[in-house]
N, C-alpha and C positions, 0 to 999 in steps of 0.2 A: 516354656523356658526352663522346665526339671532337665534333670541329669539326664541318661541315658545310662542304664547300668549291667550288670551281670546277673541274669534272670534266673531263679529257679521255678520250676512250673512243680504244680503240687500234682499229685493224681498220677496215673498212669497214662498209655499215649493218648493222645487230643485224638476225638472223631470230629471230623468235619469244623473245625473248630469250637466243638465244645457245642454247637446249635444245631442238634437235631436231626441227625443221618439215622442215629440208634436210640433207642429212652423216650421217655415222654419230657415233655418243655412245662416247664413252672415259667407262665408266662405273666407280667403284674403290669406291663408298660402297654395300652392300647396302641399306641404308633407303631410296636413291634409286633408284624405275622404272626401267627401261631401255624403255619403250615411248615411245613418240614420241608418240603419243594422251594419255597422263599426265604430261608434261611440255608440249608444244606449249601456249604461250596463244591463251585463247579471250578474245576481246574482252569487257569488265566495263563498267563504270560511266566516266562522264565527271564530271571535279572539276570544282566549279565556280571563279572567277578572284576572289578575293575581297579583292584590292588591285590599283592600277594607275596608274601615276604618269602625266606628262605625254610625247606620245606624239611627241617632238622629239629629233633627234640621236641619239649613242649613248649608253644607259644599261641599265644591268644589276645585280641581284644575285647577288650570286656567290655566297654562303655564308649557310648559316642553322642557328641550333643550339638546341639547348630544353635547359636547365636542370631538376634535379632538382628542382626548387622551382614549376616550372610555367611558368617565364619563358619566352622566346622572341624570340630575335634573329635580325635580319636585316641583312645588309652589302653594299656592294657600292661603284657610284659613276656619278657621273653625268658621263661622259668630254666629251662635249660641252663644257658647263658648265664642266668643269674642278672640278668636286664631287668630296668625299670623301660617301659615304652610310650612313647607320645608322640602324633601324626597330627598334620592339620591339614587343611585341605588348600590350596593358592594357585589359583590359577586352572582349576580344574583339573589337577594333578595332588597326590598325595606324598608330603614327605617327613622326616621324623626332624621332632621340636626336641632341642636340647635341654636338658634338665641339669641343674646343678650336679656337679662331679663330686659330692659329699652325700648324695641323696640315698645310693645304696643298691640294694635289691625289691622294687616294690611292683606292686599290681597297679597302676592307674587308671582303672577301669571306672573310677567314681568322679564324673564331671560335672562342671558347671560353668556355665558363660553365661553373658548380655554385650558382649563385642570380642574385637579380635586384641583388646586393650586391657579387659576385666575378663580372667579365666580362674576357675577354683580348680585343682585336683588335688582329689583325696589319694594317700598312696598307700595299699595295703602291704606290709612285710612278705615277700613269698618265700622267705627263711624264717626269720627270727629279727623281734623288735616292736615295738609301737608303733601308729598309722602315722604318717607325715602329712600335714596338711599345706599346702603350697596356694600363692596367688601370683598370678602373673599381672602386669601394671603395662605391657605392653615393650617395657624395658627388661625387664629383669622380675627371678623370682627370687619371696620372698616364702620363708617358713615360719608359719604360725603352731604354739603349742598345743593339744591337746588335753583337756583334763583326764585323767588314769578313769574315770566314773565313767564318761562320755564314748561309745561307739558309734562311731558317726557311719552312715548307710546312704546319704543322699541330698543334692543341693537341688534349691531352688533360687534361681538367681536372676532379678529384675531391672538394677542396676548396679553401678559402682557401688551406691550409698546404702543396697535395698538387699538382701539376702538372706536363706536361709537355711541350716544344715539339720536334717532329721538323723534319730538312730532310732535304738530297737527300745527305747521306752517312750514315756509319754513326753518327755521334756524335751524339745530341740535348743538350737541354737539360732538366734537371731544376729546380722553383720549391720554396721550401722552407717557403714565408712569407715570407722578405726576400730573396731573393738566389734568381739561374736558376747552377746550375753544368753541368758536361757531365756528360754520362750516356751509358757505351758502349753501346751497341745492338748493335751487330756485324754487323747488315745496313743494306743501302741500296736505293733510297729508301725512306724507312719511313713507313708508315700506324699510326695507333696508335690504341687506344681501353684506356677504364680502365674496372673494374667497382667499383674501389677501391683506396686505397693499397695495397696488398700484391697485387693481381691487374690486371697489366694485359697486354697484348699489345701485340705490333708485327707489320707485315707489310709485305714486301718483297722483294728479291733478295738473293743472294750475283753479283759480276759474273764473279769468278773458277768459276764455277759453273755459271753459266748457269742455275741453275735459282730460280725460286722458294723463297722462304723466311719463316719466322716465328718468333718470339726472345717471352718469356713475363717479366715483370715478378714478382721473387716479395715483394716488400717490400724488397730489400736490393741486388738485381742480375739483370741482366737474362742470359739465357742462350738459346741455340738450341734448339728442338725439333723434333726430326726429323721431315721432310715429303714423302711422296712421291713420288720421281723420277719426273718427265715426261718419256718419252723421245722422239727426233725433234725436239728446240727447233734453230731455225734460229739460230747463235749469229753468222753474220754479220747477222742481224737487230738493232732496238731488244731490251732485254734484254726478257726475261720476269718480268713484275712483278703484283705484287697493285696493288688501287688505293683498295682500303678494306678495312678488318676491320670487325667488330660483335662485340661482347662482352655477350651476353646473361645469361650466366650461368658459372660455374667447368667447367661439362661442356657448354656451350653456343657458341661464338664462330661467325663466321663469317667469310669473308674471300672478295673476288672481284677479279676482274684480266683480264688476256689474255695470251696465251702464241702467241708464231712457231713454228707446227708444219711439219713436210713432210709431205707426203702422201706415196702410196706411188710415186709418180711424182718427187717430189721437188720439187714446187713448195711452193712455202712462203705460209701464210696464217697471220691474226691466230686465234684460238679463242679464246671466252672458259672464263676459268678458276673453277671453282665449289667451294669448300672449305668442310668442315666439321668441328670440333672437337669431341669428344662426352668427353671427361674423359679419355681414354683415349690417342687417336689421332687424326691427320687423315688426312681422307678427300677426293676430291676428283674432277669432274666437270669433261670439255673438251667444250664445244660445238661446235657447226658451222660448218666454215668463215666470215670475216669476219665472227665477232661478239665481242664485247668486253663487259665488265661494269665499270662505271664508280665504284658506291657501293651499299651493302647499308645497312640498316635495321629493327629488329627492328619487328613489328607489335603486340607488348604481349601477343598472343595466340598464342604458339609459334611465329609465322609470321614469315616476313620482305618487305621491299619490297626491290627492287631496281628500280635506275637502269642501263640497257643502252645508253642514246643521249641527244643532246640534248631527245628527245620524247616516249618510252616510259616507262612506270612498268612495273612488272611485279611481282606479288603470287604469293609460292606460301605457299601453308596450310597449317599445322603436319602435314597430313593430304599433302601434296606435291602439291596439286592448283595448278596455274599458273593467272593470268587477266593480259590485259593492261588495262591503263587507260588514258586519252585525258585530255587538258585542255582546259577550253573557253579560247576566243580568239577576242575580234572579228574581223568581217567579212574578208579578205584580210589576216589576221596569222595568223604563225605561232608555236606555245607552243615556247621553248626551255628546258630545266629545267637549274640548273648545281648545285641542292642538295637536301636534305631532311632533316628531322629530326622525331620521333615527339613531341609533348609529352607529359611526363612524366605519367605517372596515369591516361592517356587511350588509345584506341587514333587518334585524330589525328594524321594527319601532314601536315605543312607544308610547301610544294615554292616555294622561290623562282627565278629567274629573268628574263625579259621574253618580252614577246609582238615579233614582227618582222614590216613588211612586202617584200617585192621588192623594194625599194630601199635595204634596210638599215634603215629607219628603228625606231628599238626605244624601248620605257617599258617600265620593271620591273613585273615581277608575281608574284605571291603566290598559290597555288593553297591550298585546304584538301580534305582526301580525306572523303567522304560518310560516314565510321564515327563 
């Protein structure tokens, strides 16, 4: 039920998604191989590009999220133009949702649903101004204000009554039906996802810590649970951060990131970071030099996607078998992916973004994966 947002990946490029082509595996989770051959992706299937705007200036979707209800939004903006942008999906066709004519120039790449009734988007300035936070009721939007303190990065949305909007400190904002109040988290930057009012997650750091961290929503207040020390984090580095969770189930979560490791020489690289919650305990896997994990995705069938680069999809099977996946893109363009989200009921997942040529030049687009 989180957002779907605009990915930065830490590290340099992903090998094989971050598990074991090159490097040695810090392995701590016994369900997961330590062989190289069971993890390493093996090239899968290519998606095909099944929306694509006009192929002028810069334009992008940044965020896309599916609703339990089957909906399916997409946001971003068309920076050229000076457009604010928003697509939803009807009918199995994709078309643009009108946004109040007072709203400006923003990014809406920051989303959040639980129907095609109850929509959040966050809108980023892509001139000049404060973020706009907007709700759709099904009827009409409305705009909610921001406090000047508050940068908000990401929703988690369960129902009408039930929500909740993280930024880049420890405090979010909790929705209640009428009113967003704060809500302590205790770590920062925080990722979140909800499985439901009374179960949700966050994932993030502690700075004073240096290390990795994740904080568990129990209906009433949010609290820390103990996560594995990484040791060797390079803490004159960027911190070590998660950069999505996934909330499958109450014995199920998952969470991925990157972490500044030293090697035994003492040079310091990005690793991506690979966790998992099994009702009990987290567990958790550091990849091979310069790779990073951007966004995790369940696949409806035990399995998960993962997002490692602007370009890679990567799929492991409930059974831990890895494959990677490709996007098609005209002629001399290249697929950048900044999102994805699973629609609800289906094993589909939906990958927005734009296609780019050598000179910059980009039109958003919309991938669908072959299941």
């Amino acid at each position: 039920m989180k957002t779907s947002k605009k990915l930065a990946v830490a590290g340099s490029a992903v090998l094989a998604g971050g598990l074991a082509v090159t490097g040695a595996l810090v392995v701590t989770d016994p369900g997961e191989s330590k062989t190289a051959a069971s993890v390493g992706a093996s090239a899968a299937t290519v998606w095909p590009l099944v929306q694509s705007g006009a192929y002028s200036g810069t334009s992008q979707l940044n965020g896309i999220v599916a609703a339990p209800d089957g909906s399916v939004w997409a946001g971003g903006s068309l920076v050229t133009q000076r457009k604010s942008l928003l697509k939803k999906l009807s009918g199995g066709k994709w078309s643009d949702v009108a946004l109040p004519a007072s709203l400006g120039a923003y990014d809406m790449g920051t989303l959040g649903a639980s129907s095609a009734s109850d929509v959040w988007a966050l809108g980023r300035p892509t001139v000049s101004g404060a973020p706009a936070l907007l709700h759709w009721n099904g009827t009409k939007w409305a705009k909610s204000a921001l406090p000047a303190s508050f940068t908000p990065d990401q929703f988690a949305v369960v129902n009408a009554k039930n929500a909740w909007m993280t930024g880049y400190g420890p405090v979010g904002k909790r929705w209640n039906g009428t009113a967003w109040s704060d809500s302590t988290i205790g770590i920062n930057p925080v990722k979140i996802d909800a499985l439901s009012a009374s179960n949700a997650w966050a994932a993030g750091f502690v700075r004073e810590e240096a290390q990795p961290a994740v904080a568990r929503w129990n209906g009433t207040a949010w609290s820390r649970v103990p996560f594995p020390k990484i040791g060797g984090i390079d803490q004159s580095q960027r911190s070590p951060a998660f950069n999505d969770v996934e909330v499958v189930a109450a014995n199920d979560v998952w969470a991925v990131g990157a972490v500044p490791v030293k090697d035994a020489a003492g040079k310091t690289a990005m690793r991506s970071l690979f966790a998992h919650w099994n009702g009990a305990a987290w567990s958790h896997t550091l990849g091979a030099p310069g790779t990073g994990f951007a966004q995790v995705e369940s696949d409806g069938a035990g399995g998960i996607w993962i997002l490692d680069d602007t370009k890679t999809l990567r799929h492991r099977t409930a059974a831990g078998a890895w494959t990677a996946e490709t996007l098609a893109a005209p002629a001399g363009r290249t697929a950048l992916v900044y999102g994805m989200a699973r629609q609800a009921g289906t094993k589909t997942i939906w990958v927005a973004g734009n296609t780019i040529d050598a000179k910059g030049m980009a039109a958003t687009a919309i991938w669908r994966s072959n299941s």
